[in-house]
C-alpha positions, 0 to 999 in steps of 0.5 A: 477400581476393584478386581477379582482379587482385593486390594491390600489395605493400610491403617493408620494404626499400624501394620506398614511392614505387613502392607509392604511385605503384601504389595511385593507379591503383585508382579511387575508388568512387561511393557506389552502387558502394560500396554495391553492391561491399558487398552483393554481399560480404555477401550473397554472399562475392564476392571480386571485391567485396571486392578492389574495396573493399580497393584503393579505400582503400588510398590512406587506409591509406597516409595514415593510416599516415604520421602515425605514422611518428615512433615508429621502426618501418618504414613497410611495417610499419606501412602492412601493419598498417594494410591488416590494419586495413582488410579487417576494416573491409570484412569488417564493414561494414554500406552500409545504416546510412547512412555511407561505408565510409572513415569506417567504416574509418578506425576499424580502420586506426588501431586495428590500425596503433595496437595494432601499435606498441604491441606493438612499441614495448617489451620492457615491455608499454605500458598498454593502458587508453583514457587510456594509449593516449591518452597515449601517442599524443597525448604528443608532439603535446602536448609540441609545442603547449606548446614542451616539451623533445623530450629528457629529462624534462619541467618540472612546469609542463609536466607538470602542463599536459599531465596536464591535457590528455589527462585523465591523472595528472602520474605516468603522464605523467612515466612515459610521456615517459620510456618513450617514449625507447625501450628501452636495453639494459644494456650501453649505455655511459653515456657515450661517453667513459667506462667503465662501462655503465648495468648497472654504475649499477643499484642491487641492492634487495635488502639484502647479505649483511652487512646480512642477518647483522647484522639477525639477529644483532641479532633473536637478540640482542634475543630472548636479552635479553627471555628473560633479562629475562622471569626476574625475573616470577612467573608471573601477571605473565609471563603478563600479560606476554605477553598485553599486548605479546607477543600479536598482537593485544593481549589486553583487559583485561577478558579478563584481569581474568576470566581471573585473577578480578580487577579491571580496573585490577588487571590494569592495575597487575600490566602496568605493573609487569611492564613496569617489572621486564622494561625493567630486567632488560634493562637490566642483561643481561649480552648488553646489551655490543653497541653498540646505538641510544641512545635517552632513557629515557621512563617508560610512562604510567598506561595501557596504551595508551600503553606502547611496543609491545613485539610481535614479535621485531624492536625487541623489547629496544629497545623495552624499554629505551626 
């Protein structure tokens, strides 16, 4: 929005009591000439109008923008964000519902000076709801009213009150203290006096290559033993076998009692004693010479329901000697 005359500029290099000293000279505006400067906008797209209206407040984005300076970034950024913030206020303002364009303006200023450190302030995008953006800006505000530590995480007690006040989770106030130390590369020395970087502290999820060989070692081994041990069945009670503990999800009874034209608790009987020969088949298989978790022996119930679950080819044998 340009004017007969320009717009004093601020650099980040430098120069905030000369860009302050300048915007002073730009006059205040009268309700009516406000008004008048906004119509003659609107109505009309008079650039004249609107350069009055943007150097006339530039003094509130100043003020406003210094409130924030404690998050590390330049002020010229931020004073440039906020006038950003305002020539969308004027672009929108309406003089005729009855209030001053600063109180309407003071709105955007904070809005885009706000959404601007937000994008700065992390690698990590920062949580863009209502209540994150309020906690985020309202964090150390709080912090100091209670006498929190500046540094390092806070007490419960502190973190408890603070959730309590911003109308937040303990969780995302812990979470939020923490990002606001800013981001830390991986190279960082942990320690000034010391070796060793803080990538050299950062804990691998994922399982080694040692540990993934031995799981599937111990998955084969188990298979093989429940294979081996499947033998000693006839053909009903391996199906029923099956049916019960192999089968994701279990088969009903009733299923089986029609399946194979008998009772319900017949079934029941031919399960619990296909499940007595298969736990001592394993038992006694010749792979059973690895060394695996001893546990005591327990005898299944008279239900089904209660016998140790046996699906899936992971704890398949251990379940089974149990």
């Amino acid at each position: 929005m340009g004017g007969t005359a320009s717009v004093p500029m601020l650099s980040p290099d430098g120069g905030l009591t000369h860009y302050l000293t300048e915007i002073r000279k730009f006059p205040m505006l009268q309700p009516d000439q406000e008004s008048a400067y906004a119509k003659r906008w609107r109505e009309h797209g008079e650039r004249e109008a609107a350069y009055h209206l943007v150097t006339s407040h530039l003094r509130l984005v100043a003020k406003i923008a210094m409130r924030y300076r404690g998050y590390g970034l330049p002020i010229a950024d931020i004073i440039s964000e906020g006038n950003v913030g305002l020539m969308q206020a004027v672009k929108r303002f309406e003089p005729e519902r009855g209030f001053r364009l600063a109180t309407y303006a003071m709105w955007w200023i904070k809005a885009s000076i706000q959404e601007y450190i937000l994008r700065s302030w992390s690698l990590v995008k920062m949580g863009s709801s209502a209540a994150q953006k309020k906690l985020f800006f309202k964090l150390r505000r709080t912090k100091a009213e209670i006498s929190a530590l500046e540094d390092g995480d806070l007490r419960p007690e502190h973190t408890a009150t603070i959730a309590q006040r911003l109308g937040v989770q303990e969780n995302d106030v812990v979470e939020m203290n923490r990002r606001l130390g800013g981001d830390v590369s991986l190279n960082t020395l942990v320690h000034a006096d010391e070796a060793g970087e803080v990538q050299d502290w950062l804990v691998d999820p994922a399982p080694s290559p040692e540990a993934m060989y031995a799981d599937q070692e111990e998955a084969n081994h188990r298979r093989q033993a429940l294979a081996e041990a499947m033998e000693v069945l006839n053909t009903r009670e391996r199906c029923i076998f099956q049916a019960r503990f192999l089968s994701e999800p279990a088969v009903r009874l009733e299923e089986l009692a029609t399946r194979y034209g008998i009772s319900r608790e017949r079934v029941r009987q031919i399960e619990i004693r296909a499940y007595e020969k298969v736990r001592a088949a394993v038992r006694a298989c010749p792979t059973r010479d690895r060394p695996l978790e001893q546990r005591p022996d327990a005898r299944p119930s008279s239900t089904p329901k209660s016998l140790p679950p046996i699906g899936g080819s992971r704890g398949t044998a251990m379940s089974l000697r149990r």
